[in-house]
mmCIF file as gemmi writes it, N, C-alpha and C atoms, coordinates in Angstrom:
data_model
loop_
_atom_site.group_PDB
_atom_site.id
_atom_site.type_symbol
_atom_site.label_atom_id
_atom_site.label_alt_id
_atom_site.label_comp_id
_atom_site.label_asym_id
_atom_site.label_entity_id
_atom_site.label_seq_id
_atom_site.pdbx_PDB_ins_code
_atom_site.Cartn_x
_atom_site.Cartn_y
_atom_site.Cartn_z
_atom_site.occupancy
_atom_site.B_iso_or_equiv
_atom_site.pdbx_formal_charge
_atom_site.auth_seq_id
_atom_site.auth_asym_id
_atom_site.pdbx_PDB_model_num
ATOM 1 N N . UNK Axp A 1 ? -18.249 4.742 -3.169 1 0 ? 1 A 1
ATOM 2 C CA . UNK Axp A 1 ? -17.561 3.642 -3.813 1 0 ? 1 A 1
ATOM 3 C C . UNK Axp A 1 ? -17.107 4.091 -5.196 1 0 ? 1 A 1
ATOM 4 N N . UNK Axp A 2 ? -15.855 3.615 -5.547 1 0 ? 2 A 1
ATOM 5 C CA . UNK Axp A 2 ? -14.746 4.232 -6.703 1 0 ? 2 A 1
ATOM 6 C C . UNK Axp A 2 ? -15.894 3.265 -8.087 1 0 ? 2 A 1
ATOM 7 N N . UNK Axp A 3 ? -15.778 3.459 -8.948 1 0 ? 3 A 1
ATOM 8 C CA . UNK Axp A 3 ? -16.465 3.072 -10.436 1 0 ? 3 A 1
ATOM 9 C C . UNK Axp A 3 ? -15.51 1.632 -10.447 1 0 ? 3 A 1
ATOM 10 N N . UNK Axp A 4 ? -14.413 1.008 -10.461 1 0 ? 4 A 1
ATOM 11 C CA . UNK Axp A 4 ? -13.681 -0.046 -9.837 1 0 ? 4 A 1
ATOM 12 C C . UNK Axp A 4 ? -14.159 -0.959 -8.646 1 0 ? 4 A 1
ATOM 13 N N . UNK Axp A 5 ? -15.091 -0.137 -7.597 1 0 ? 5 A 1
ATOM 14 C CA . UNK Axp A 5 ? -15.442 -0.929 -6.661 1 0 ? 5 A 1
ATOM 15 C C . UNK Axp A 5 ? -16.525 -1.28 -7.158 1 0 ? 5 A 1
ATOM 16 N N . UNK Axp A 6 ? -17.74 -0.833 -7.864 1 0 ? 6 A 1
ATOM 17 C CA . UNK Axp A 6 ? -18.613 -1.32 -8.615 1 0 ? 6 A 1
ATOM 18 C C . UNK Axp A 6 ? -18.659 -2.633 -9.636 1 0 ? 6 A 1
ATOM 19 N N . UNK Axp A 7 ? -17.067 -1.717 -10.478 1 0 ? 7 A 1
ATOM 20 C CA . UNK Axp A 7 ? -17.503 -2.749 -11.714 1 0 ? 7 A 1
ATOM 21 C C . UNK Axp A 7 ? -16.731 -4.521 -10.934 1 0 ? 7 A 1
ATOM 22 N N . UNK Axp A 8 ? -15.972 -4.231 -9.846 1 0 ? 8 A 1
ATOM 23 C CA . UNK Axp A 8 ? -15.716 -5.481 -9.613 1 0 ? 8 A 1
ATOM 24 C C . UNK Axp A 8 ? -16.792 -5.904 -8.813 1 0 ? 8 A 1
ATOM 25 N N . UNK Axp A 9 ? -17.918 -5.313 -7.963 1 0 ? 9 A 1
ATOM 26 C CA . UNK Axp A 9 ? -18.728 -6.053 -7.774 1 0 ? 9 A 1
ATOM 27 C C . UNK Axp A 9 ? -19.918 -6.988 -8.587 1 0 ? 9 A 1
ATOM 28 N N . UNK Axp A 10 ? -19.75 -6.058 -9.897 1 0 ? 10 A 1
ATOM 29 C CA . UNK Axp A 10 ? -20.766 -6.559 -10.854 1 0 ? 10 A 1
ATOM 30 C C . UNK Axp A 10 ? -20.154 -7.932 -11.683 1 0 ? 10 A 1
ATOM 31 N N . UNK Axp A 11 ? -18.564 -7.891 -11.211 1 0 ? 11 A 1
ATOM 32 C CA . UNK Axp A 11 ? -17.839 -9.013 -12.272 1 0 ? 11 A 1
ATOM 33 C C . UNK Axp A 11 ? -17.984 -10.273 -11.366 1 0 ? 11 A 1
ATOM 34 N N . UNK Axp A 12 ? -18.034 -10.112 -10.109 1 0 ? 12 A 1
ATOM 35 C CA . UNK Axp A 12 ? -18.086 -11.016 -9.162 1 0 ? 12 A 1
ATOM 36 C C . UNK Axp A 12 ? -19.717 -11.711 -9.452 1 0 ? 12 A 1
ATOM 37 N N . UNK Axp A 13 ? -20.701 -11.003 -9.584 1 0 ? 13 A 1
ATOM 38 C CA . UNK Axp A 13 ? -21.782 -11.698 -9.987 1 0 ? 13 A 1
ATOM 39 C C . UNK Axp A 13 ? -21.963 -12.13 -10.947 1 0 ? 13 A 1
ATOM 40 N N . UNK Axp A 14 ? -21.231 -11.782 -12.115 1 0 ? 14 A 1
ATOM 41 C CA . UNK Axp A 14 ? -20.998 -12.443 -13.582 1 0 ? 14 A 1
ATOM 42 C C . UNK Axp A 14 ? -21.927 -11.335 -14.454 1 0 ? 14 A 1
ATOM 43 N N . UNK Axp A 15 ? -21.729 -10.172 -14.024 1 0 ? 15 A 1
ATOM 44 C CA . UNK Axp A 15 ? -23.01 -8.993 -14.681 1 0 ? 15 A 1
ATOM 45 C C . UNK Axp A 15 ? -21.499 -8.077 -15.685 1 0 ? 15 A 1
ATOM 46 N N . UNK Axp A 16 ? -21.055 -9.206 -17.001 1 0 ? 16 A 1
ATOM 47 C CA . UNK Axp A 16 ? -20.01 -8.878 -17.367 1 0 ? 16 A 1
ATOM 48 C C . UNK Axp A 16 ? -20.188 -7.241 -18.105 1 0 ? 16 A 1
ATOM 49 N N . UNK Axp A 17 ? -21.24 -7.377 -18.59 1 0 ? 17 A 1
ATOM 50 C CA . UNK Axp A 17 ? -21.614 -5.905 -19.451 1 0 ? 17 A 1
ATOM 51 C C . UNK Axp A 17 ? -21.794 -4.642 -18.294 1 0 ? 17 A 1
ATOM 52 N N . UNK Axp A 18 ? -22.18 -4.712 -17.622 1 0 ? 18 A 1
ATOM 53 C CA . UNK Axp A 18 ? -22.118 -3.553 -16.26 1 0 ? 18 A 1
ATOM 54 C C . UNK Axp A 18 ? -20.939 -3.647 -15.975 1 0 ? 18 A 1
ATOM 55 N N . UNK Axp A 19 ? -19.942 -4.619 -15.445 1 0 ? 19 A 1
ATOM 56 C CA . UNK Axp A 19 ? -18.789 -4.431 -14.928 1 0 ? 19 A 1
ATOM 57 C C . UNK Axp A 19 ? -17.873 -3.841 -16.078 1 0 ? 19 A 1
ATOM 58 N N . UNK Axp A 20 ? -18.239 -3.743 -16.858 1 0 ? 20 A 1
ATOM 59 C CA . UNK Axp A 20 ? -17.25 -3.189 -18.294 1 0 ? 20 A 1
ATOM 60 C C . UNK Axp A 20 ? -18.014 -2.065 -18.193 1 0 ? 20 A 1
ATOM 61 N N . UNK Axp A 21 ? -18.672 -1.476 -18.368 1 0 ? 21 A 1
ATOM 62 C CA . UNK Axp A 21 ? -19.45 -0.175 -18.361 1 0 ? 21 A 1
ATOM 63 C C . UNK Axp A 21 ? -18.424 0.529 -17.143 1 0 ? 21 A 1
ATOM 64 N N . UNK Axp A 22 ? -18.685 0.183 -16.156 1 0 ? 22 A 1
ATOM 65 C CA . UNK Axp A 22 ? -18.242 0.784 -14.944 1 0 ? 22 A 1
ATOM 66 C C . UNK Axp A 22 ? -16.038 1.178 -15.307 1 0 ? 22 A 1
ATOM 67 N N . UNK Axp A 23 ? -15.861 -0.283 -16.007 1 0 ? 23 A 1
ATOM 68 C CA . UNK Axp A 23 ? -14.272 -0.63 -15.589 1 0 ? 23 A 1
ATOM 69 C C . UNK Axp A 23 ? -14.392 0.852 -16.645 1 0 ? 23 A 1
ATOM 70 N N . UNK Axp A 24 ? -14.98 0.739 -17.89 1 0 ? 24 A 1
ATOM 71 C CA . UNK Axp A 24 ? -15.073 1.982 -18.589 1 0 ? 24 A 1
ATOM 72 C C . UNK Axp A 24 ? -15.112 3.223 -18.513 1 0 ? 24 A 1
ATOM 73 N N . UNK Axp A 25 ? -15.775 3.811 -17.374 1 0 ? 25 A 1
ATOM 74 C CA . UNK Axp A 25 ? -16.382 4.875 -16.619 1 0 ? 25 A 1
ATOM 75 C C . UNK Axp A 25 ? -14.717 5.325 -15.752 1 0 ? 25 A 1
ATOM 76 N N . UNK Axp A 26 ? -14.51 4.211 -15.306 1 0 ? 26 A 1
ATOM 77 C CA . UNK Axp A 26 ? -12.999 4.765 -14.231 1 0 ? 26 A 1
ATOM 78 C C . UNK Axp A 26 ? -11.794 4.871 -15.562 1 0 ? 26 A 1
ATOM 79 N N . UNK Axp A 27 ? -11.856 4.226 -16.576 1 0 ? 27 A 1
ATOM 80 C CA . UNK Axp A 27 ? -10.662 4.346 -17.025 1 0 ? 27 A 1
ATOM 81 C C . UNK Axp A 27 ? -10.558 5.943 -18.206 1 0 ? 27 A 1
ATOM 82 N N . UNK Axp A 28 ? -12.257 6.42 -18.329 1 0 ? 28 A 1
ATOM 83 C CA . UNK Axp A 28 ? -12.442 8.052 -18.651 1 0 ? 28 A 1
ATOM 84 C C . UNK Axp A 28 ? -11.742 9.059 -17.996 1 0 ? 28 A 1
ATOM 85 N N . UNK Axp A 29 ? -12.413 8.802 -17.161 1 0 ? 29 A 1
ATOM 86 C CA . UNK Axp A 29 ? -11.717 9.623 -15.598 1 0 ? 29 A 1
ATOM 87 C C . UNK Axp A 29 ? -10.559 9.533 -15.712 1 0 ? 29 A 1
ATOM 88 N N . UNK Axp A 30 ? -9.467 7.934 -15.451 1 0 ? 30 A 1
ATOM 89 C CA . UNK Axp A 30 ? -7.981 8.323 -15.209 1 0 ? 30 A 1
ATOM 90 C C . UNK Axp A 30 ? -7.942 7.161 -16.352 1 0 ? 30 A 1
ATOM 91 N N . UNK Axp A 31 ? -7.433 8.195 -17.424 1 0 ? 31 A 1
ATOM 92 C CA . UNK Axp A 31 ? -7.086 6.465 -18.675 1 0 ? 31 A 1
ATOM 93 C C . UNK Axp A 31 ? -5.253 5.977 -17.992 1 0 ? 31 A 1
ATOM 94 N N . UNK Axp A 32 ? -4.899 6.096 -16.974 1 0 ? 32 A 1
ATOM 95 C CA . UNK Axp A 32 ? -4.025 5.219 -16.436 1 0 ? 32 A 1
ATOM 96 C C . UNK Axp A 32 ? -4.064 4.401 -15.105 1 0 ? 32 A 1
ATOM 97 N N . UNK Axp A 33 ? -5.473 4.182 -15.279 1 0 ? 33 A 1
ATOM 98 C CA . UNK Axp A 33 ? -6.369 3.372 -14.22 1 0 ? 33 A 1
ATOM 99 C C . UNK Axp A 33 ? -5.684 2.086 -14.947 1 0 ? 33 A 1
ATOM 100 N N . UNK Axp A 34 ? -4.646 1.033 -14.208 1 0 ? 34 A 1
ATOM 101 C CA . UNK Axp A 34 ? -3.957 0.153 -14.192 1 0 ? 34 A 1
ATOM 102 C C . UNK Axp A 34 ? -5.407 -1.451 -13.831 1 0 ? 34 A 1
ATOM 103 N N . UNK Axp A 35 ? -6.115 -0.911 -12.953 1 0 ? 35 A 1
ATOM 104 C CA . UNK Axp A 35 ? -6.791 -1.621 -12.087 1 0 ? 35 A 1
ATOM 105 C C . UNK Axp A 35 ? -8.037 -1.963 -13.319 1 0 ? 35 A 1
ATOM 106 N N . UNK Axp A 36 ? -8.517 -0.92 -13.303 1 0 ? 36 A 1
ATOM 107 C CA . UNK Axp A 36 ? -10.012 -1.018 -14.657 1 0 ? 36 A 1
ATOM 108 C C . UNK Axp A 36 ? -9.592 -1.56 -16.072 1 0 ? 36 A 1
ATOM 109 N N . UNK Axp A 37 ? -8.156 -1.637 -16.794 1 0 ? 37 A 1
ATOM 110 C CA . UNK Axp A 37 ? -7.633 -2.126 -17.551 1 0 ? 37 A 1
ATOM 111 C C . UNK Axp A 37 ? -7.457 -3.542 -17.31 1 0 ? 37 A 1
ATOM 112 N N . UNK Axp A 38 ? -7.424 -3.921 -16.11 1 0 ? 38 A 1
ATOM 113 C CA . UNK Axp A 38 ? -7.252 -4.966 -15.551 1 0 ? 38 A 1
ATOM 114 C C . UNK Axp A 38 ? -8.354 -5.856 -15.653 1 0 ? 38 A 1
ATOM 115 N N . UNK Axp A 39 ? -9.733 -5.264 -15.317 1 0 ? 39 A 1
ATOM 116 C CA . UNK Axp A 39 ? -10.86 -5.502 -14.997 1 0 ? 39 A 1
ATOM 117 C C . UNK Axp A 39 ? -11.549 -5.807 -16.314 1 0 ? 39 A 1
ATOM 118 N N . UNK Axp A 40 ? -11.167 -4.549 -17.292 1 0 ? 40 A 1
ATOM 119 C CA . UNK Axp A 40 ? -11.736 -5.015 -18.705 1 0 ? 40 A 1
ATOM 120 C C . UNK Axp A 40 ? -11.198 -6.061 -18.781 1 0 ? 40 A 1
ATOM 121 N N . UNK Axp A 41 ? -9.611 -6.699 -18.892 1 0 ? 41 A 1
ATOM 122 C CA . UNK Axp A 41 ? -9.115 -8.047 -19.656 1 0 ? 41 A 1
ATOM 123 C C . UNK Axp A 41 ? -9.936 -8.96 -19.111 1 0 ? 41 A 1
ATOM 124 N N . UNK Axp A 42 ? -10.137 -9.562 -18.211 1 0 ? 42 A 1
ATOM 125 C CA . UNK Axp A 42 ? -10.63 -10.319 -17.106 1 0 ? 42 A 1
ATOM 126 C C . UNK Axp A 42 ? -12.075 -10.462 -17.55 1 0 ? 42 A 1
ATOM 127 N N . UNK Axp A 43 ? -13.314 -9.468 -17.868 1 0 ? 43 A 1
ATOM 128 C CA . UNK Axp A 43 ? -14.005 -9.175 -18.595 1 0 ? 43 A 1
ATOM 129 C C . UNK Axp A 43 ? -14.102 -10.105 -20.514 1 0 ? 43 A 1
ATOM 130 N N . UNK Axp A 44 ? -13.468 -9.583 -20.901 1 0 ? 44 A 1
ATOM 131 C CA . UNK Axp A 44 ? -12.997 -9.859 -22.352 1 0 ? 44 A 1
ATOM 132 C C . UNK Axp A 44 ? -13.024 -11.401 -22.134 1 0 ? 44 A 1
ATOM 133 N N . UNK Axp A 45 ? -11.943 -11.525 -21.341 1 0 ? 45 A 1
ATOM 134 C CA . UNK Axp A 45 ? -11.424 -13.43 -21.103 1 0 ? 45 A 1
ATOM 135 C C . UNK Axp A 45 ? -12.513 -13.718 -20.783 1 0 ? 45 A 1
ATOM 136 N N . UNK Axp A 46 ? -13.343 -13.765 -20.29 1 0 ? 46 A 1
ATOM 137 C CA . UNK Axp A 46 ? -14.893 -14.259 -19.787 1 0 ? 46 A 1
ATOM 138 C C . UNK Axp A 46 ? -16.004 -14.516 -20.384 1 0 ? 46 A 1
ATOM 139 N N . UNK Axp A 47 ? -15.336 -13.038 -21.791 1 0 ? 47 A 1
ATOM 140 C CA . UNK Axp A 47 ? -16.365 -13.147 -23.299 1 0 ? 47 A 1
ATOM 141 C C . UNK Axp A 47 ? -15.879 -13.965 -24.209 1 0 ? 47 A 1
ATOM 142 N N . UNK Axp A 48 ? -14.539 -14.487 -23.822 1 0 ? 48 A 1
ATOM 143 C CA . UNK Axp A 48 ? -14.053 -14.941 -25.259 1 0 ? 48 A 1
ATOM 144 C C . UNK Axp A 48 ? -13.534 -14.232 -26.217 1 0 ? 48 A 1
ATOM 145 N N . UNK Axp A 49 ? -13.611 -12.845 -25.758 1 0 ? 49 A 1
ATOM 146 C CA . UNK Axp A 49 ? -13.003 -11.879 -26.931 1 0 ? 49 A 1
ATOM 147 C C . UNK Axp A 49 ? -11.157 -11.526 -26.552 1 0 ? 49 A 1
ATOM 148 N N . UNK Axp A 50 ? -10.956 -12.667 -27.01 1 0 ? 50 A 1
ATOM 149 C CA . UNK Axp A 50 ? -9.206 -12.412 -26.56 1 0 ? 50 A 1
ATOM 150 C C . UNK Axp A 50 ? -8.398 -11.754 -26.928 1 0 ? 50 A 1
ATOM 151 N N . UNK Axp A 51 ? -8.724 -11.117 -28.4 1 0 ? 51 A 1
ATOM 152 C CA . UNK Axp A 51 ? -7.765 -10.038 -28.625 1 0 ? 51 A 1
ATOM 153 C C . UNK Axp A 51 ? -8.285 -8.978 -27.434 1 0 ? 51 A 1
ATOM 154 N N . UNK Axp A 52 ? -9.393 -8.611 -27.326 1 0 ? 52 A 1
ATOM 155 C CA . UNK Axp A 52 ? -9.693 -7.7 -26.524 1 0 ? 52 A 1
ATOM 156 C C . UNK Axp A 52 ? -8.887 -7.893 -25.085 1 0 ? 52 A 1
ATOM 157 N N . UNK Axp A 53 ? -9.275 -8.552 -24.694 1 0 ? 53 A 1
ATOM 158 C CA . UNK Axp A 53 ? -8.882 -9.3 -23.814 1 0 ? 53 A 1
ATOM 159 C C . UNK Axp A 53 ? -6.946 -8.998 -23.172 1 0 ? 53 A 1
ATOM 160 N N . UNK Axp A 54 ? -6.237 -9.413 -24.333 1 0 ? 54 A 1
ATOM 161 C CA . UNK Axp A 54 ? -5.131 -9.293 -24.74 1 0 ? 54 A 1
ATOM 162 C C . UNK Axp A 54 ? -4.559 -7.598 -24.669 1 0 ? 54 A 1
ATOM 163 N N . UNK Axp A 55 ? -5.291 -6.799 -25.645 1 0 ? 55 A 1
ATOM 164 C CA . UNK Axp A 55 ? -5.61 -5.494 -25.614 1 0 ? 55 A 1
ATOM 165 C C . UNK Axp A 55 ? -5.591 -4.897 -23.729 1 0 ? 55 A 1
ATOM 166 N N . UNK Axp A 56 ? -6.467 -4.981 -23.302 1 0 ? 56 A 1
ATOM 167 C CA . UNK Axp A 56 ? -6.325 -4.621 -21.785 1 0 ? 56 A 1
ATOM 168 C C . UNK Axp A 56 ? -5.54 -4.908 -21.137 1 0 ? 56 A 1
ATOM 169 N N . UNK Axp A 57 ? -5.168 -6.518 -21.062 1 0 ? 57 A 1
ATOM 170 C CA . UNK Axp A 57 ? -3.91 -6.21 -20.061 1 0 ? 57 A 1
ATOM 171 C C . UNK Axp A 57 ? -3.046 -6.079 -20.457 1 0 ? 57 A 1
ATOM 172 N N . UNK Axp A 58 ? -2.566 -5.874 -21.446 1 0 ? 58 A 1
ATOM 173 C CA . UNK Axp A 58 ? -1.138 -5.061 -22.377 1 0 ? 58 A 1
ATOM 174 C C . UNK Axp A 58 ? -1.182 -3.919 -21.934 1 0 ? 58 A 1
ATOM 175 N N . UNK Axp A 59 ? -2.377 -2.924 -21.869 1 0 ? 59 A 1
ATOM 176 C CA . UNK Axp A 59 ? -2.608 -1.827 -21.314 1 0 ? 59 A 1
ATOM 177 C C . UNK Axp A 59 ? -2.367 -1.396 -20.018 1 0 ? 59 A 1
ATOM 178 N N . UNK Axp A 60 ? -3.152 -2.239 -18.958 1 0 ? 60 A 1
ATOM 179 C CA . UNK Axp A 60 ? -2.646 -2.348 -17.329 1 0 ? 60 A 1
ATOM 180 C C . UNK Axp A 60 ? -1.001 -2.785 -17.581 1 0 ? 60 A 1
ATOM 181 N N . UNK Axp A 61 ? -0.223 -3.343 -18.367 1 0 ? 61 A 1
ATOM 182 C CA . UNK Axp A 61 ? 1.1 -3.672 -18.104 1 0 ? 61 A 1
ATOM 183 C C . UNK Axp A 61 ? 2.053 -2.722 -18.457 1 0 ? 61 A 1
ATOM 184 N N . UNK Axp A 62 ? 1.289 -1.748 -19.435 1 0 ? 62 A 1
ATOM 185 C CA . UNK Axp A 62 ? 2.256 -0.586 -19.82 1 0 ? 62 A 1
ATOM 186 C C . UNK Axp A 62 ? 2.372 0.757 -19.193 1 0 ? 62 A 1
ATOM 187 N N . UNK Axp A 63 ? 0.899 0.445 -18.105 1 0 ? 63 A 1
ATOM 188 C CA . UNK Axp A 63 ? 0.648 1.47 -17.099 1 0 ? 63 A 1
ATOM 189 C C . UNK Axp A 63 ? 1.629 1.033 -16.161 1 0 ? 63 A 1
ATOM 190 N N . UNK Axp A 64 ? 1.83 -0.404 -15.898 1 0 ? 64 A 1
ATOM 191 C CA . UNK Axp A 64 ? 2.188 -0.739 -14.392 1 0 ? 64 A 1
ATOM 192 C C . UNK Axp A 64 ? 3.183 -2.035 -14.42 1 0 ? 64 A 1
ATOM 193 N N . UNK Axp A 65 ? 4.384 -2.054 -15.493 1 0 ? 65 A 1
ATOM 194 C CA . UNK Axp A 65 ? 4.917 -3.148 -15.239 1 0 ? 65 A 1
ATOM 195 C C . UNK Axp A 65 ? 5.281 -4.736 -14.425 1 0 ? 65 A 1
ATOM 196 N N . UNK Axp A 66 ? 5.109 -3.703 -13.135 1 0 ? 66 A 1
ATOM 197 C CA . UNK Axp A 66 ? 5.359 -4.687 -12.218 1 0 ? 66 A 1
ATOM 198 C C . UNK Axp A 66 ? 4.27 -5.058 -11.38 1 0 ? 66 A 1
ATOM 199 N N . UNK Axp A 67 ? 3.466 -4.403 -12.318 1 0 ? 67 A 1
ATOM 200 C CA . UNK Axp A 67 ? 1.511 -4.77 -11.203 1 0 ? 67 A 1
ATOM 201 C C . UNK Axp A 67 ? 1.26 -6.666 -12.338 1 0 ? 67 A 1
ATOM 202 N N . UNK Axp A 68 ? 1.214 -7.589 -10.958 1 0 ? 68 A 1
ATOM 203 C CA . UNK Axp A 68 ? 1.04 -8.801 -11.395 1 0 ? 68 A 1
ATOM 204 C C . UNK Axp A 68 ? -0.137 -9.448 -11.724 1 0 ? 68 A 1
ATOM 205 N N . UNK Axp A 69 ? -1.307 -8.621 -11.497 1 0 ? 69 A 1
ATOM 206 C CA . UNK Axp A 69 ? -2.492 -9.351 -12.203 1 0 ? 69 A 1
ATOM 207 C C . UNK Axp A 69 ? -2.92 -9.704 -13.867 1 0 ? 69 A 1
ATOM 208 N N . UNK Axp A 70 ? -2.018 -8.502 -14.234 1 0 ? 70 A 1
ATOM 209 C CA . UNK Axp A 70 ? -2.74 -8.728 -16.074 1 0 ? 70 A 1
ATOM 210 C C . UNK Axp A 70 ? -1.291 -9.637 -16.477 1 0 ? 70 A 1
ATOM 211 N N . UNK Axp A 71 ? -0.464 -9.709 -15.842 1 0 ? 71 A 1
ATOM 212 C CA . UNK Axp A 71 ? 0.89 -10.915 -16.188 1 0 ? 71 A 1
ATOM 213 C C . UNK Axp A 71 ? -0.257 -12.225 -15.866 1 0 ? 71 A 1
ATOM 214 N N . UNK Axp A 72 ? -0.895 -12.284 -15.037 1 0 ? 72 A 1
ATOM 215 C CA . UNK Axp A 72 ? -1.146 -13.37 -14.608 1 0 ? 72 A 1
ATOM 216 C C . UNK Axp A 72 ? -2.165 -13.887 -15.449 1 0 ? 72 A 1
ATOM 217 N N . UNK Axp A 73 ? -3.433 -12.477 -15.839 1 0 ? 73 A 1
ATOM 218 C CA . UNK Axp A 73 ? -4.175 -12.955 -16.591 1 0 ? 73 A 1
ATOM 219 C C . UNK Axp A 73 ? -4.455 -13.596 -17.982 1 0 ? 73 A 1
ATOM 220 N N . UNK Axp A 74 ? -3.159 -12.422 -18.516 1 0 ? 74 A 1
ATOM 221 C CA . UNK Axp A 74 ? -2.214 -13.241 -19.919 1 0 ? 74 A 1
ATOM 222 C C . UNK Axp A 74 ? -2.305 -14.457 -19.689 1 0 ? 74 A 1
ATOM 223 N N . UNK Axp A 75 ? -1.198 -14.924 -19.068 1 0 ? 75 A 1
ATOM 224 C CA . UNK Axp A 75 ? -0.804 -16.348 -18.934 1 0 ? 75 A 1
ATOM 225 C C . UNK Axp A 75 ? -1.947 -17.139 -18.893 1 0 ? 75 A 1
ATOM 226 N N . UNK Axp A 76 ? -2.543 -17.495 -17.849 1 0 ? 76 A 1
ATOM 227 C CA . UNK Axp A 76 ? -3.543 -17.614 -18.058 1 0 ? 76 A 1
ATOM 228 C C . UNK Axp A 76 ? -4.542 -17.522 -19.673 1 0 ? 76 A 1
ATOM 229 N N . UNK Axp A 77 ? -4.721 -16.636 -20.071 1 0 ? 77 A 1
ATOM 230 C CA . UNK Axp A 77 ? -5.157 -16.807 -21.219 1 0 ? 77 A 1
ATOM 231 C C . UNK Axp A 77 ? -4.656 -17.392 -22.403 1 0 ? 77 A 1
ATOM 232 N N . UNK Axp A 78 ? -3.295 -17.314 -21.982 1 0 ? 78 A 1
ATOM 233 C CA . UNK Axp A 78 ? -2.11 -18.086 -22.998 1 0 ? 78 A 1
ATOM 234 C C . UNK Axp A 78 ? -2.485 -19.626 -22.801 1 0 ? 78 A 1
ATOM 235 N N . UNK Axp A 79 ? -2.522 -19.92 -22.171 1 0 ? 79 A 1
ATOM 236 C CA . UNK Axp A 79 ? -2.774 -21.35 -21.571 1 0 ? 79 A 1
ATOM 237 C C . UNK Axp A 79 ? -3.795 -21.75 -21.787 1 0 ? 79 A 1
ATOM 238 N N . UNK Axp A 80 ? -4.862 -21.321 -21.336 1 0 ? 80 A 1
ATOM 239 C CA . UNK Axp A 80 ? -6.008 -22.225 -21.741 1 0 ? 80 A 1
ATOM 240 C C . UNK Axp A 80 ? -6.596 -22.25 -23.221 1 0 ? 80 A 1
ATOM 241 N N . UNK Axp A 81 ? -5.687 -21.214 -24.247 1 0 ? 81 A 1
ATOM 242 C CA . UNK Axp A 81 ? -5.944 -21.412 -25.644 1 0 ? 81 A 1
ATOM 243 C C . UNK Axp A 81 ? -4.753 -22.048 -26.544 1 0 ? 81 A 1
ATOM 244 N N . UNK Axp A 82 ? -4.163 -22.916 -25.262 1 0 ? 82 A 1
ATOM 245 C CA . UNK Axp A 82 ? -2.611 -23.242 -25.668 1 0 ? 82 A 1
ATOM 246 C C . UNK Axp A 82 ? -1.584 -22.681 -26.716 1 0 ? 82 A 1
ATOM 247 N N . UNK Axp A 83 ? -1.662 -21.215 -26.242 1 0 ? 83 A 1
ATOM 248 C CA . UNK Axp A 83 ? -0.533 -20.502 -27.023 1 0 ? 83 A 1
ATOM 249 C C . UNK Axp A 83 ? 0.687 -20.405 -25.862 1 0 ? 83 A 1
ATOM 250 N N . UNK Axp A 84 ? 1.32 -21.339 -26.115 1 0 ? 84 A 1
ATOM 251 C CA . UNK Axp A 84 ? 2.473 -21.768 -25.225 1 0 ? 84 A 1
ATOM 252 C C . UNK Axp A 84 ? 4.034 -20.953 -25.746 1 0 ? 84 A 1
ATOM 253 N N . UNK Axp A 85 ? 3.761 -20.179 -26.825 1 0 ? 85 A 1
ATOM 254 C CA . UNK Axp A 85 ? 5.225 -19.498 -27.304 1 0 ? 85 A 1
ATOM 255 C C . UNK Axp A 85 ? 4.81 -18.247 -27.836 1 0 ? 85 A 1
């Protein structure tokens, strides 16, 4: 199992500090791991740390323009701290 298949199993249980360890571990290896950038934001949003948060999937989006999860997760984060512009 890829360091990605881990840290999303650990995010799925809410084991946010392992699943960041891990999303961490894959994005050493390939720092254009789109997916583990992904995984940190998602992470971050969960801590409340939104620049961080913000930080990652800017990252997965500059790896992967047209990869729609960290668009989604933005938004999402845009929204529920009602930064609407």
């Amino acid at each position: 199992m890829s360091y990605n298949g881990i840290a999303n199993c650990h995010l799925k249980k809410g084991n946010l500090n392992d699943a960041m360890n891990f999303y961490k571990k894959a994005t050493e290896i390939n720092p254009n791991n789109k997916f583990a950038f992904n995984g940190l934001g998602t992470c971050y949003d969960n801590l409340n740390d939104f620049s961080s948060a913000i930080n990652n999937f800017n990252r997965a989006i500059t790896i992967d323009k047209d990869f729609s999860y960290p668009h989604n997760g933005l938004g999402n984060l845009y929204y529920a701290n009602q930064r609407y512009s």
